[in-house]
Z-matrix of the N, CA and C atoms (Angstrom, degrees):
N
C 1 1.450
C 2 1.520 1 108.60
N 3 1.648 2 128.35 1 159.92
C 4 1.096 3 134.54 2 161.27
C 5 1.323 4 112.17 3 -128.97
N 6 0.897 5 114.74 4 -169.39
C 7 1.653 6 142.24 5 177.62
C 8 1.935 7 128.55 6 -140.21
N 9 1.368 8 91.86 7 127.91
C 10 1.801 9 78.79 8 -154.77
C 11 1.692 10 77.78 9 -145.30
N 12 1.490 11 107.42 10 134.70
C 13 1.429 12 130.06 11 -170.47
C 14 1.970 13 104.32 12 -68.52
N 15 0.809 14 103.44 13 113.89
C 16 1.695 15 106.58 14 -177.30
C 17 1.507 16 106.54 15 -49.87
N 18 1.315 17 140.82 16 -18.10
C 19 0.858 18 98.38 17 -168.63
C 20 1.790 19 109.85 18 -101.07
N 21 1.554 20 100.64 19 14.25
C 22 1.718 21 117.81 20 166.75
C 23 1.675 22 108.99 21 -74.29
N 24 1.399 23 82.32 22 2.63
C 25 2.160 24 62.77 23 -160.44
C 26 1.596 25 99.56 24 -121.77
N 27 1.383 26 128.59 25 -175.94
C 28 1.298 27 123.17 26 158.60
C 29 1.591 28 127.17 27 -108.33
N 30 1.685 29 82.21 28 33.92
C 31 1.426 30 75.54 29 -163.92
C 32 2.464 31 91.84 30 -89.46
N 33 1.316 32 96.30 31 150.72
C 34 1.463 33 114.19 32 167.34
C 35 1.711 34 132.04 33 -91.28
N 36 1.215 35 102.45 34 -6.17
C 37 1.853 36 126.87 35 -171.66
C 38 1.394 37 103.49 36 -53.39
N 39 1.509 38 115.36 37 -25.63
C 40 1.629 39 122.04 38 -161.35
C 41 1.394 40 96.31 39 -75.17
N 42 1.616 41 110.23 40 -55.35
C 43 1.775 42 121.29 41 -165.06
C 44 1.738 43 104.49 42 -65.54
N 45 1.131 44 106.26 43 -13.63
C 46 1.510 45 98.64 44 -175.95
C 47 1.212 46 127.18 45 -139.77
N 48 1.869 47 100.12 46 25.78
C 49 1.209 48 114.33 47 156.72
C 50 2.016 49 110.59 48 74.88
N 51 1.051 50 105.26 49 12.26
C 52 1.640 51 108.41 50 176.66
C 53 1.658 52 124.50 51 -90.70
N 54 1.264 53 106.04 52 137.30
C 55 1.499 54 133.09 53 176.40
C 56 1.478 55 98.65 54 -87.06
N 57 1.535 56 127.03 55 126.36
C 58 1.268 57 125.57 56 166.65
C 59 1.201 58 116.77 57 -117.10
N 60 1.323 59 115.66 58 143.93
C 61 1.801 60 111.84 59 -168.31
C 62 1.484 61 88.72 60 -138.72
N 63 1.469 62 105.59 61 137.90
C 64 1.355 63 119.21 62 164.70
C 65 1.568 64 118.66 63 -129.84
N 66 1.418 65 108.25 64 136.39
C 67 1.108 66 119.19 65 -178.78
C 68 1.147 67 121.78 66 -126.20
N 69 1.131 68 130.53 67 22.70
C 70 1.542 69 165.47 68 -163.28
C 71 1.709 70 96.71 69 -58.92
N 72 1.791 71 101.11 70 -65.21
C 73 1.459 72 105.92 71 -149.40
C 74 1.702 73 86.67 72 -90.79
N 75 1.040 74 144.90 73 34.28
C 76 1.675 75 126.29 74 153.89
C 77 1.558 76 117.73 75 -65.33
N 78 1.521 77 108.44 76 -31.50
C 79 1.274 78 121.77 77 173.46
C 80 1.484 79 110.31 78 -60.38
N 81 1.552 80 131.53 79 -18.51
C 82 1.325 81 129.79 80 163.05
C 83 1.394 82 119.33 81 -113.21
N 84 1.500 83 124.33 82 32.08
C 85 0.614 84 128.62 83 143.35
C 86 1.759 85 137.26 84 112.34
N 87 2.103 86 92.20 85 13.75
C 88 0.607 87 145.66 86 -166.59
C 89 1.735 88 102.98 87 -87.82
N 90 1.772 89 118.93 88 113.41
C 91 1.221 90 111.27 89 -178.41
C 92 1.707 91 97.54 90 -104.92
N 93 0.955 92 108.62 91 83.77
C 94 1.923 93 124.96 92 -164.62
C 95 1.309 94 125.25 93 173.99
N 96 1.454 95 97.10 94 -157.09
C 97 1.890 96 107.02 95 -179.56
C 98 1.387 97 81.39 96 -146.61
N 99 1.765 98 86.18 97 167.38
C 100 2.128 99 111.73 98 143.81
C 101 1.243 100 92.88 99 -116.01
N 102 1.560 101 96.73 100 141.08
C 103 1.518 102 131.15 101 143.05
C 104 1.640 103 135.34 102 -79.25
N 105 1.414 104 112.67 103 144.42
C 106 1.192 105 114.21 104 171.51
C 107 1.985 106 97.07 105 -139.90
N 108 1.177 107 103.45 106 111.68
C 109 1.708 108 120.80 107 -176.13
C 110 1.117 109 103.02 108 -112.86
N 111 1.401 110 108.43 109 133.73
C 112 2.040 111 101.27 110 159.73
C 113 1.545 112 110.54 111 -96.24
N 114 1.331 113 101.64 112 154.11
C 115 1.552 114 106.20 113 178.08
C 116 1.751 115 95.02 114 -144.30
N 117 1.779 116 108.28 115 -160.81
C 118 1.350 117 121.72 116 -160.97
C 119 1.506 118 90.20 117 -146.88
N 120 1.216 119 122.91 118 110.41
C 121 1.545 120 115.85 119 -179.62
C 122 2.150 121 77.74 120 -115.22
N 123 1.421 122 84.51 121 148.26
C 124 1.725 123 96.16 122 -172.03
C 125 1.612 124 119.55 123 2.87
N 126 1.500 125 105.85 124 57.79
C 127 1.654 126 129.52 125 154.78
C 128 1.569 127 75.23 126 84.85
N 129 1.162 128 164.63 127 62.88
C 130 1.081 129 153.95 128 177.82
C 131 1.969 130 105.86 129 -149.42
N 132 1.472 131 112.73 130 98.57
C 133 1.866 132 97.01 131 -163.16
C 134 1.501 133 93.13 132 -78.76
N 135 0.984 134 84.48 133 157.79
C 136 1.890 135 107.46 134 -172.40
C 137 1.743 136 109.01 135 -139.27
N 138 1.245 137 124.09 136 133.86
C 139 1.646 138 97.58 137 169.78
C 140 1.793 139 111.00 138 -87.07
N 141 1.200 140 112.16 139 161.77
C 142 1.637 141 134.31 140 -176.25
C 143 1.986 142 84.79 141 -99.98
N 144 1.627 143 111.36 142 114.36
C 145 1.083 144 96.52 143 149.21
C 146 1.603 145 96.73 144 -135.63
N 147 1.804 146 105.78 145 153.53
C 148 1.419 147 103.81 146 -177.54
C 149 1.639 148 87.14 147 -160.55
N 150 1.564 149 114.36 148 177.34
C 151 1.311 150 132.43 149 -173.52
C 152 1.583 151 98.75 150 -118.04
N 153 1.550 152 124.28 151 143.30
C 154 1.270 153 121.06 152 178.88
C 155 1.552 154 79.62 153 -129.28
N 156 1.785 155 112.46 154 141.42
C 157 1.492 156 127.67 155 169.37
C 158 1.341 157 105.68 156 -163.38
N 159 1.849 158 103.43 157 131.60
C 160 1.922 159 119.04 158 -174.51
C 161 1.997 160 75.45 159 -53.04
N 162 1.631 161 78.45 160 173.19
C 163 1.511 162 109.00 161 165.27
C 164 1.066 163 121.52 162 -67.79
N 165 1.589 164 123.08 163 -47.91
C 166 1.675 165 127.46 164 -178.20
C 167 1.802 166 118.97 165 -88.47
N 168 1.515 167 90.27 166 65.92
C 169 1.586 168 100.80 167 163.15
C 170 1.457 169 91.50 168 -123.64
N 171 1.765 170 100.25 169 174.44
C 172 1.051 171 137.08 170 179.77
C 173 1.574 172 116.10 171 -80.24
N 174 1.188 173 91.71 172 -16.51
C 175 1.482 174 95.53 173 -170.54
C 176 1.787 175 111.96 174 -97.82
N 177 1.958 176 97.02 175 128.88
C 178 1.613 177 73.39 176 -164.29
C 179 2.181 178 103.87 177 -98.16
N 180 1.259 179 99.82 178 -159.82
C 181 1.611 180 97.50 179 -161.65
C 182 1.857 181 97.03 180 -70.97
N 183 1.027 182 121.56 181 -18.74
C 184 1.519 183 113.85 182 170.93
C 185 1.518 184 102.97 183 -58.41
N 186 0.990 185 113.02 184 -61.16
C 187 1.954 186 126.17 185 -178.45
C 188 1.384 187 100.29 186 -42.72
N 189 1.313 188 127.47 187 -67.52
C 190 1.275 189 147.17 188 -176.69
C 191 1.784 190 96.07 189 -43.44
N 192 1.272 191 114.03 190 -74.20
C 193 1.683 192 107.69 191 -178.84
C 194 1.237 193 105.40 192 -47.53
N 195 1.390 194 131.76 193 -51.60
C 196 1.569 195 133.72 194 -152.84
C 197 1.875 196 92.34 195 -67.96
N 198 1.500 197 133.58 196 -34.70
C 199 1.120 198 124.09 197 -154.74
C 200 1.789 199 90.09 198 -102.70
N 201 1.027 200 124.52 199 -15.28
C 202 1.657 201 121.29 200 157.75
C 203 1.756 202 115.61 201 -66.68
N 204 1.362 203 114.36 202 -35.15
C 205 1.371 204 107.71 203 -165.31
C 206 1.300 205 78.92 204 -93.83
N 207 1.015 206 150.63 205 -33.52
C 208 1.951 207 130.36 206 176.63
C 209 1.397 208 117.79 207 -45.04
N 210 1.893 209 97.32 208 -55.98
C 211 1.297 210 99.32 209 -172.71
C 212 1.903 211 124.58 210 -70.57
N 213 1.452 212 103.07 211 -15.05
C 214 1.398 213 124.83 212 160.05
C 215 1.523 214 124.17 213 -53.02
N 216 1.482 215 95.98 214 -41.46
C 217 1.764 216 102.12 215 172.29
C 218 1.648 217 122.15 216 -60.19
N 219 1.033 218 104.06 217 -20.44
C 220 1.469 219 126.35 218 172.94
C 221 1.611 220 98.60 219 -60.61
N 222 1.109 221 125.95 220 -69.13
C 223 1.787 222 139.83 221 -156.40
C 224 2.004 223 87.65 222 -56.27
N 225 1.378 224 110.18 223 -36.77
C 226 1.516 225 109.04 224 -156.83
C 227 1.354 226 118.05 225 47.31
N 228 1.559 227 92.91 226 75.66
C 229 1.360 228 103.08 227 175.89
C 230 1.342 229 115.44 228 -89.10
N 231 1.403 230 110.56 229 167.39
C 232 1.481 231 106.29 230 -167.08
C 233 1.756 232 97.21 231 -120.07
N 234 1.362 233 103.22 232 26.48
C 235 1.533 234 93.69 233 176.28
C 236 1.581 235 87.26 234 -114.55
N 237 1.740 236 120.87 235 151.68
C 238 1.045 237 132.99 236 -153.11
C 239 1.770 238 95.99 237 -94.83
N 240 1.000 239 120.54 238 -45.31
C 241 1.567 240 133.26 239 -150.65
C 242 1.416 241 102.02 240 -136.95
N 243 1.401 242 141.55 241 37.64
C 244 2.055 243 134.24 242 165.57
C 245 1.352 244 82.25 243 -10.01
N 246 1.133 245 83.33 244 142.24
C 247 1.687 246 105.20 245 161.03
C 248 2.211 247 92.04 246 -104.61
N 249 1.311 248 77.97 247 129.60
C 250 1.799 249 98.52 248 173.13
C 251 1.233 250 105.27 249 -78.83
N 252 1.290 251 122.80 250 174.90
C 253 1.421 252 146.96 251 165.76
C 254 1.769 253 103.46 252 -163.40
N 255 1.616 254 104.04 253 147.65
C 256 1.294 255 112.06 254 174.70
C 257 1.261 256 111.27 255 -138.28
N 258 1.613 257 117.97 256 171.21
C 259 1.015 258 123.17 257 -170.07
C 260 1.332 259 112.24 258 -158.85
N 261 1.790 260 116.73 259 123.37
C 262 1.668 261 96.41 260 -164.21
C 263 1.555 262 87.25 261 -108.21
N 264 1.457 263 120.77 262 159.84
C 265 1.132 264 158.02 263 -148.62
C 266 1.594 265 120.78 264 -144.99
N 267 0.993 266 135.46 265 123.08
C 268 1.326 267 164.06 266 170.71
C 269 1.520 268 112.95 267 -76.38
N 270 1.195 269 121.74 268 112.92
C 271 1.808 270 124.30 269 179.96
C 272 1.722 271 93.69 270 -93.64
N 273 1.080 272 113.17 271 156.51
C 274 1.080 273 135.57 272 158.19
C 275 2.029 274 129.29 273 -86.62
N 276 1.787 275 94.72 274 102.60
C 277 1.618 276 94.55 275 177.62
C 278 0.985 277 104.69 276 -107.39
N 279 1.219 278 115.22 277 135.79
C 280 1.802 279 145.42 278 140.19
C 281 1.765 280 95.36 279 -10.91
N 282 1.344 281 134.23 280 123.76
C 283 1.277 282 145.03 281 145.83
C 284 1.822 283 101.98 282 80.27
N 285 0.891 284 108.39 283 23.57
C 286 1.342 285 102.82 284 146.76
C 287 1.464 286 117.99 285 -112.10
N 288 1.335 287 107.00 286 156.11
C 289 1.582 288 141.97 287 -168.79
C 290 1.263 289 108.02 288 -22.98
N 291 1.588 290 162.19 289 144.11
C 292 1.357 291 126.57 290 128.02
C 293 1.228 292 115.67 291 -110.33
N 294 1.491 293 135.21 292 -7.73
C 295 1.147 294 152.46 293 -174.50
C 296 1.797 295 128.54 294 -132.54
N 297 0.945 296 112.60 295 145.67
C 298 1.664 297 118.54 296 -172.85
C 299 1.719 298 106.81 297 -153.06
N 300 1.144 299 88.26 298 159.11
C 301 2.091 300 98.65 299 -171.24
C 302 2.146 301 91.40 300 -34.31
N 303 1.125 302 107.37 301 118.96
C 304 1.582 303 110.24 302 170.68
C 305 1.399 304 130.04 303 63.74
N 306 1.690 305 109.73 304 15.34
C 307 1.445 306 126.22 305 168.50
C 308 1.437 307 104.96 306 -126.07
N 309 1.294 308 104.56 307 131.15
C 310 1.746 309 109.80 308 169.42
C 311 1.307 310 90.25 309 -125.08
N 312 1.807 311 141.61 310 117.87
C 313 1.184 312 133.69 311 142.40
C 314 1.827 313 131.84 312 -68.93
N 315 1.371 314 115.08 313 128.25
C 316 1.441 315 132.64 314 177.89
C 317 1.315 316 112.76 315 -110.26
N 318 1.141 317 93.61 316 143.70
C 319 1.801 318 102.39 317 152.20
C 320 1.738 319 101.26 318 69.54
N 321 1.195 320 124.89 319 -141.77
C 322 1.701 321 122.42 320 -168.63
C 323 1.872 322 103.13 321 -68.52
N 324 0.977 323 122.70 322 -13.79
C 325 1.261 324 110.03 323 -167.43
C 326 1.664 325 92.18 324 -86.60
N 327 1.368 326 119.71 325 -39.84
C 328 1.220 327 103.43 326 -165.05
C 329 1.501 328 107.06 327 -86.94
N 330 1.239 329 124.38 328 -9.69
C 331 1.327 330 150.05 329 145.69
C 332 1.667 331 124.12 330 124.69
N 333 1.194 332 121.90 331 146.71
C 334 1.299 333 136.39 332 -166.43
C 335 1.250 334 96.11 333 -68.77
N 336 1.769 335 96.83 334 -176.98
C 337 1.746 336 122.45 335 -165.80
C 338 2.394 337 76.87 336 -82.60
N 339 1.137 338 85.92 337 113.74
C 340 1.937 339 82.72 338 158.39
C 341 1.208 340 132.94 339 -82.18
N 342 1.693 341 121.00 340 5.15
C 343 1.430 342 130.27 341 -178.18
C 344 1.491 343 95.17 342 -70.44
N 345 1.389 344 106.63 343 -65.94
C 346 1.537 345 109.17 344 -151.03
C 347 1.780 346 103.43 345 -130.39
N 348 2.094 347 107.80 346 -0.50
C 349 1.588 348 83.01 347 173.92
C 350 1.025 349 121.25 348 112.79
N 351 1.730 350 111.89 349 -29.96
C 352 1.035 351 113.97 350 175.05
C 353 1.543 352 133.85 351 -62.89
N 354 1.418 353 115.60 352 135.90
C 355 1.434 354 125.19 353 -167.86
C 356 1.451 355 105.55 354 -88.81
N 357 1.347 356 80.30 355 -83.48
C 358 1.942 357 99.32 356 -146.16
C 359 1.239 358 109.41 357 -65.26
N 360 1.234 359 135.19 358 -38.18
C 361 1.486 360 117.93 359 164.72
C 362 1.614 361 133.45 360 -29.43
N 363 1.712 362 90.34 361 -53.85
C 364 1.318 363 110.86 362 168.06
C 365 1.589 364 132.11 363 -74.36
N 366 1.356 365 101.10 364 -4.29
C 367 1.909 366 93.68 365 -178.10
C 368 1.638 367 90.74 366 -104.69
N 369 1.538 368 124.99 367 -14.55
C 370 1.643 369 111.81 368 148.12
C 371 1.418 370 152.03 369 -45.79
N 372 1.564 371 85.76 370 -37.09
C 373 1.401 372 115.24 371 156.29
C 374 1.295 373 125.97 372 -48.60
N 375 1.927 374 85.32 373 -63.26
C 376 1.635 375 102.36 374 171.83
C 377 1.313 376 141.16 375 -37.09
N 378 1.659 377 89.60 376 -45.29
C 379 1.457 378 104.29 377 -175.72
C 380 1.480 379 111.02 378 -85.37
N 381 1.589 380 120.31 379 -13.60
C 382 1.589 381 103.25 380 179.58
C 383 1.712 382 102.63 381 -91.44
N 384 1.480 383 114.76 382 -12.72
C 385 1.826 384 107.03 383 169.18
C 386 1.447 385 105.03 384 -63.70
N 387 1.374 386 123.98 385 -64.53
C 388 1.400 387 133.20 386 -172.80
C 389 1.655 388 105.15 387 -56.87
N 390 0.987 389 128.01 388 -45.64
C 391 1.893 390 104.83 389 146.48
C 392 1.170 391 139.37 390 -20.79
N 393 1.492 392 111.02 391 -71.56
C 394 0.799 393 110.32 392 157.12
C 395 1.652 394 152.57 393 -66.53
N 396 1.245 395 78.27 394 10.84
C 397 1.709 396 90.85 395 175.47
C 398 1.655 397 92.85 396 -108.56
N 399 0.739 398 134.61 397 -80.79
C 400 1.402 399 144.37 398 166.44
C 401 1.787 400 116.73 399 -7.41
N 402 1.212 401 117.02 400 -43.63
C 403 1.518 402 121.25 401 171.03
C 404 1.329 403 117.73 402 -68.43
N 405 1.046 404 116.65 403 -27.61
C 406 1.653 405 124.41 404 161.90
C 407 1.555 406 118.97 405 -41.42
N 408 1.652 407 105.11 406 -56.99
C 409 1.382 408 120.49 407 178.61
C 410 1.089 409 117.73 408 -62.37
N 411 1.393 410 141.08 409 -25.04
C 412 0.829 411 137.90 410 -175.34
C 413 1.584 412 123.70 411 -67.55
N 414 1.728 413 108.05 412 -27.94
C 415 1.347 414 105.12 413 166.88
C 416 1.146 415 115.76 414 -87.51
N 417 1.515 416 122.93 415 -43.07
C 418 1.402 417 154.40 416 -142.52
C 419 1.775 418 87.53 417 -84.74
N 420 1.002 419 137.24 418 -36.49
C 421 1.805 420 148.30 419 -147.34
C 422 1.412 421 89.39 420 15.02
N 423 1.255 422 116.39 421 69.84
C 424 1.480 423 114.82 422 153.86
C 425 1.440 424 110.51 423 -126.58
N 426 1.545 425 132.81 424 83.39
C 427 1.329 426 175.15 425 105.53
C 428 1.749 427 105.07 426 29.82
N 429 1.147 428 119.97 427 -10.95
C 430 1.430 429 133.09 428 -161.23
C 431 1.980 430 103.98 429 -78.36
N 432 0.910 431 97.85 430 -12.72
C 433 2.386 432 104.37 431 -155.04
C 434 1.531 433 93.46 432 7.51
N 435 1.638 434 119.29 433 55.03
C 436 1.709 435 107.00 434 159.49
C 437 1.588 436 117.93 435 -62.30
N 438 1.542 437 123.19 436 -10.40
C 439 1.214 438 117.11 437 169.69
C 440 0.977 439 117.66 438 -83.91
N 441 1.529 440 126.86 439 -26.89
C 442 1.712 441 116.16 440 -150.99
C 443 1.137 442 134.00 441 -71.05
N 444 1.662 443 100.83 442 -22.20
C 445 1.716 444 98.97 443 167.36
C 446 1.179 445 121.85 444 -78.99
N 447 1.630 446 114.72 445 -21.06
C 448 1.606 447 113.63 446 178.61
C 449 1.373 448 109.33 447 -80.25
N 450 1.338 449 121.20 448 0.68
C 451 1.887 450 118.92 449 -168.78
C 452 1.516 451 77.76 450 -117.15
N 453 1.074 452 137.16 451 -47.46
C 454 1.443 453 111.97 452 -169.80
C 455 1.211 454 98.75 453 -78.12
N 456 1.240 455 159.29 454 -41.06
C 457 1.322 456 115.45 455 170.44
C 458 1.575 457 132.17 456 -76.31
N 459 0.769 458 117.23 457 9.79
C 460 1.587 459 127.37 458 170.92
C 461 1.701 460 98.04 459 -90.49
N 462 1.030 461 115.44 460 -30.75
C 463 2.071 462 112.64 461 174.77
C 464 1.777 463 110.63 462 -47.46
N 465 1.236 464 100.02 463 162.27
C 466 1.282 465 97.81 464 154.23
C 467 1.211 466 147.25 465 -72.19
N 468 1.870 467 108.66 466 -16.14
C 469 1.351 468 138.87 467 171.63
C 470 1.749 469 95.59 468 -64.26
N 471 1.230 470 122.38 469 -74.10
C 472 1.486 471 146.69 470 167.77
C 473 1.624 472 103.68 471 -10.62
N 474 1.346 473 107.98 472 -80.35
C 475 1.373 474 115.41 473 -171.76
C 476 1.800 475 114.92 474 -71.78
N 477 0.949 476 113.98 475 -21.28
C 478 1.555 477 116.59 476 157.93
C 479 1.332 478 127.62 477 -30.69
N 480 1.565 479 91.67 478 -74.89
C 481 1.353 480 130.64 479 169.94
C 482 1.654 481 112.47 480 -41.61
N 483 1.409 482 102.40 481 -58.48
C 484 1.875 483 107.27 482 177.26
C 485 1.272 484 117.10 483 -60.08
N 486 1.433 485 107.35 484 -20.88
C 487 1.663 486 108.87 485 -176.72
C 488 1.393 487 94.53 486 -105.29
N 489 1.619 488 166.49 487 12.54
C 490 0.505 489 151.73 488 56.85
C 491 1.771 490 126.42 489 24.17
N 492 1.336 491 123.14 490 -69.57
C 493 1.224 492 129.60 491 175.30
C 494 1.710 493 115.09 492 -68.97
N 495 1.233 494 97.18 493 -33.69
C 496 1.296 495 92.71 494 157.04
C 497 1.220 496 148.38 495 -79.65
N 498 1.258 497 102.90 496 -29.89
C 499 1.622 498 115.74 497 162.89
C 500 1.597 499 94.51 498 -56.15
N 501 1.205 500 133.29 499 -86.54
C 502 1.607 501 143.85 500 -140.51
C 503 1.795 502 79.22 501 -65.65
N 504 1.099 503 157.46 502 1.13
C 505 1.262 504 139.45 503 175.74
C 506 2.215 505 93.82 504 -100.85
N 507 1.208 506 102.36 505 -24.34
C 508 1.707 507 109.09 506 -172.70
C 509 1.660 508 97.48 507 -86.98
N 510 1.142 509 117.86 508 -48.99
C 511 1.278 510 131.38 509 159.80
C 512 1.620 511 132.21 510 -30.57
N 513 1.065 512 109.33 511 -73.07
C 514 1.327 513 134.61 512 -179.43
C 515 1.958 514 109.18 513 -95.93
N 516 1.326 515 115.89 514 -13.71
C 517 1.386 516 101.52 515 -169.82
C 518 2.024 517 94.95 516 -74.40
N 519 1.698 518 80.87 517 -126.56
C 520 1.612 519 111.11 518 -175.90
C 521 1.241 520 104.40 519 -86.16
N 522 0.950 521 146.92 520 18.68
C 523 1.972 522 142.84 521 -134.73
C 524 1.357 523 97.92 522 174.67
N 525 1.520 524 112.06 523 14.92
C 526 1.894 525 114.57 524 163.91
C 527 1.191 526 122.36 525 -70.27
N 528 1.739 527 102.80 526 -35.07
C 529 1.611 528 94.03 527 -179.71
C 530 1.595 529 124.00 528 -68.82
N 531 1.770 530 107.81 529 -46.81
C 532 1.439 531 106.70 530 156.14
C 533 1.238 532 142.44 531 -31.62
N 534 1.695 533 119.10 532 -45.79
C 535 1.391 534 108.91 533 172.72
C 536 1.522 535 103.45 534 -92.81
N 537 1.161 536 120.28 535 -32.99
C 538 1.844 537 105.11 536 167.76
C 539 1.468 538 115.94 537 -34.86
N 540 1.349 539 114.88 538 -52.16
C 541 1.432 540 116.84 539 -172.54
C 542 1.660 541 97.32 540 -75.13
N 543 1.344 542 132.48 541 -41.62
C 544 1.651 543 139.75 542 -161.97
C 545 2.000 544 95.67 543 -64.48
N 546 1.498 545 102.15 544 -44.39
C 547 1.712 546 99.04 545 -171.89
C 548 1.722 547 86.09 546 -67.61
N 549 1.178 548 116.59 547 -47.05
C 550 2.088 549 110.78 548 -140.46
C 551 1.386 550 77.24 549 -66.85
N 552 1.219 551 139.54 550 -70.45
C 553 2.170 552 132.04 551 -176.69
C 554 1.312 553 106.50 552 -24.96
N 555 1.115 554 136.58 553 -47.97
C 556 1.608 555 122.18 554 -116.12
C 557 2.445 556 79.52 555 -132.61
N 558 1.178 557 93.09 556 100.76
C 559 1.620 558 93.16 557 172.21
C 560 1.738 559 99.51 558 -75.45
N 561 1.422 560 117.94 559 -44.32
C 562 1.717 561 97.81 560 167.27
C 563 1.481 562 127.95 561 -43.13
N 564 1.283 563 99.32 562 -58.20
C 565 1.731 564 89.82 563 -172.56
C 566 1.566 565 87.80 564 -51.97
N 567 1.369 566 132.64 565 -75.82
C 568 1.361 567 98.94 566 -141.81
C 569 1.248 568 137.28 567 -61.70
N 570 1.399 569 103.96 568 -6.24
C 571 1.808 570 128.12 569 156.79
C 572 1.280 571 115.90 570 -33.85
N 573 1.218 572 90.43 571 -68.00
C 574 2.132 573 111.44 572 -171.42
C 575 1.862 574 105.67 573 -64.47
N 576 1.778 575 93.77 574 -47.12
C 577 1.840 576 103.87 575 -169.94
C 578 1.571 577 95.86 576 -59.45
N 579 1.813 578 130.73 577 -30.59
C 580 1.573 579 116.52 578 -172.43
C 581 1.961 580 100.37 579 -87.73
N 582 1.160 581 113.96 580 -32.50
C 583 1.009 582 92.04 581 -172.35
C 584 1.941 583 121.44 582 -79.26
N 585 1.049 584 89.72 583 -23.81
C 586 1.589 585 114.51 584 178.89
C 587 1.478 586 86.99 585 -58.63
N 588 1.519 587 114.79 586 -72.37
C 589 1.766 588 106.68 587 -158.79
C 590 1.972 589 109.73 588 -65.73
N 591 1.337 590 108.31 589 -17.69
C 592 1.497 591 103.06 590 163.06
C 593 1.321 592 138.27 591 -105.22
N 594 1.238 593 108.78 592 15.22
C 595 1.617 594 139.25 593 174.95
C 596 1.372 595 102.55 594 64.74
N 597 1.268 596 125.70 595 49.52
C 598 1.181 597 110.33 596 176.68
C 599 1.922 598 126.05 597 -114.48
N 600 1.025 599 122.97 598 141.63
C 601 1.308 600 104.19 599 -153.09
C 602 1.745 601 134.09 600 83.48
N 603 1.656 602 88.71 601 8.96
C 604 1.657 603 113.04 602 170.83
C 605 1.813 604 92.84 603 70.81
N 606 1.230 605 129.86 604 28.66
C 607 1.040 606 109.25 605 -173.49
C 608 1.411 607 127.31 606 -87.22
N 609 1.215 608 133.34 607 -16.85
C 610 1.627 609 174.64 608 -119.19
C 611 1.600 610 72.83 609 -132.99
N 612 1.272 611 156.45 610 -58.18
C 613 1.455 612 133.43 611 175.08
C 614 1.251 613 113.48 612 -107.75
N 615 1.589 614 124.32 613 57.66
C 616 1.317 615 136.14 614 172.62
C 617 1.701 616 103.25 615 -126.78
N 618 1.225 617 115.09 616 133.79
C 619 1.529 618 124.62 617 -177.37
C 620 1.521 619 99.21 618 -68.45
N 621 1.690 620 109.82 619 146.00
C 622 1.166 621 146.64 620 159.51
C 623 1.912 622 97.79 621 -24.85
N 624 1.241 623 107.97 622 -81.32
C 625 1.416 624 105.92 623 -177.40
C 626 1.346 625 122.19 624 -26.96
N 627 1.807 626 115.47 625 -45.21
C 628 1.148 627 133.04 626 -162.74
C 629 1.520 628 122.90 627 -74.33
N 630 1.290 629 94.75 628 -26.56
C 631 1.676 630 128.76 629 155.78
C 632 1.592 631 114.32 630 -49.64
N 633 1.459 632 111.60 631 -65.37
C 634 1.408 633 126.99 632 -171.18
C 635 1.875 634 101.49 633 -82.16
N 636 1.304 635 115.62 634 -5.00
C 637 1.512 636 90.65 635 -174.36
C 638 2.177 637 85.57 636 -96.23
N 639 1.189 638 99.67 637 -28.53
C 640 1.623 639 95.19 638 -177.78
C 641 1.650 640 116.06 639 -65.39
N 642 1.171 641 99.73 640 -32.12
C 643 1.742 642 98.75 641 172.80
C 644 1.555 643 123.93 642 -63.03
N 645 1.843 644 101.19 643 -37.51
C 646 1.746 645 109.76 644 -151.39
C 647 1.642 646 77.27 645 -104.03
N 648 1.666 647 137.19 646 -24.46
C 649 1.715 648 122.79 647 -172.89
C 650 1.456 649 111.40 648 -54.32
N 651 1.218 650 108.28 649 117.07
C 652 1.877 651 104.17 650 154.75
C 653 1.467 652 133.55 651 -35.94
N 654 1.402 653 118.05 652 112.49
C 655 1.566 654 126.25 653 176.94
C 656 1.670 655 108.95 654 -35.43
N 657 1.009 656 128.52 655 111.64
C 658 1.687 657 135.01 656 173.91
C 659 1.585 658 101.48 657 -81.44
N 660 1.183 659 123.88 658 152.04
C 661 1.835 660 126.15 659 146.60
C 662 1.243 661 93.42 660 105.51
């Protein structure tokens, strides 16, 4: 990702407060998006643009820069050379390890939201499960967390996450173009898919089914 002072670019996202997500390049092979974010680097707005991609693509980090500085040509920036920055990232799978005699992993190590990347929300999370696993030991000094990966995924944090991994594997696999085109039709799903992915409306502990009967139910009133 870089950072490039708005008023070099043409981009307008700053004045009106917009998040841009592109999902353009999955079709080449891309298990991700680019971003274009506004921010304030010393009171000064600048846009945030960067590329987010899982680990198991084909595409390696040369590809990855080359398809950031494309999508940059767009902004018409007037800086010659962004200076990049990267950052590697950890997805979160279903049934792997998170704990061993005197290790509990949180937050990116034990691995992020893999849809879209997201961290820090989630290693908050992280850190109040792994509390609670952790306060136990303290009387008990039994140092082992042989439960914690099987209780964290049985949590609600846990199963989030798996549906999560599954989506960005339905998403991003062989079967991207289908639900790309299934979300861009359907203004419900993406109703349910924002509130679901920000828990709002208790939806983040509402079953899968409950999801699909709100999308496919007939409008009443």
């Amino acid at each position: 990702m870089c950072d490039i002072p708005v008023a070099e670019t043409c981009w307008d996202g700053f004045l009106t407060q917009r998040y841009d997500f592109n999902f353009t390049l999955v079709t080449q092979g891309l298990k991700g998006y680019l971003w274009a974010f506004p921010c304030l680097i010393n009171e000064v707005p600048h846009v945030n643009v960067g590329i987010y991609s899982l680990g198991n693509t084909r595409l390696s980090n040369a590809d990855l820069q080359r398809l950031l500085a494309y999508d940059l040509a767009r902004l018409k920036p007037q800086v010659s050379s962004p200076k990049f920055r990267a950052f590697p990232i950890y997805g979160y799978t279903p049934g792997r390890p998170l704990a061993a005699p005197h290790v509990v992993l949180v937050g990116d190590a034990a691995g992020a939201e893999p849809l879209m990347g997201e961290g820090i929300s989630f290693a908050l999370e992280y850190g109040k499960f792994a509390a609670q696993a952790i306060l136990p030991t303290l009387r008990t000094r039994r140092w082992d967390f042989s439960e914690y990966s099987e209780t964290f995924a049985r949590s609600g944090l846990g199963k989030k996450l798996a549906r999560l991994h599954m989506t960005a594997c339905l998403f991003y696999g062989s079967t991207s173009r289908f639900w790309f085109a299934l979300a861009a039709r359907s203004r419900r799903l993406q109703s349910v898919g924002l509130k679901w992915y920000n828990g709002v409306e208790g939806w983040h502990q509402r079953s899968g089914w409950e999801a699909v009967r709100a999308v496919l139910q007939p409008r009443t009133g």
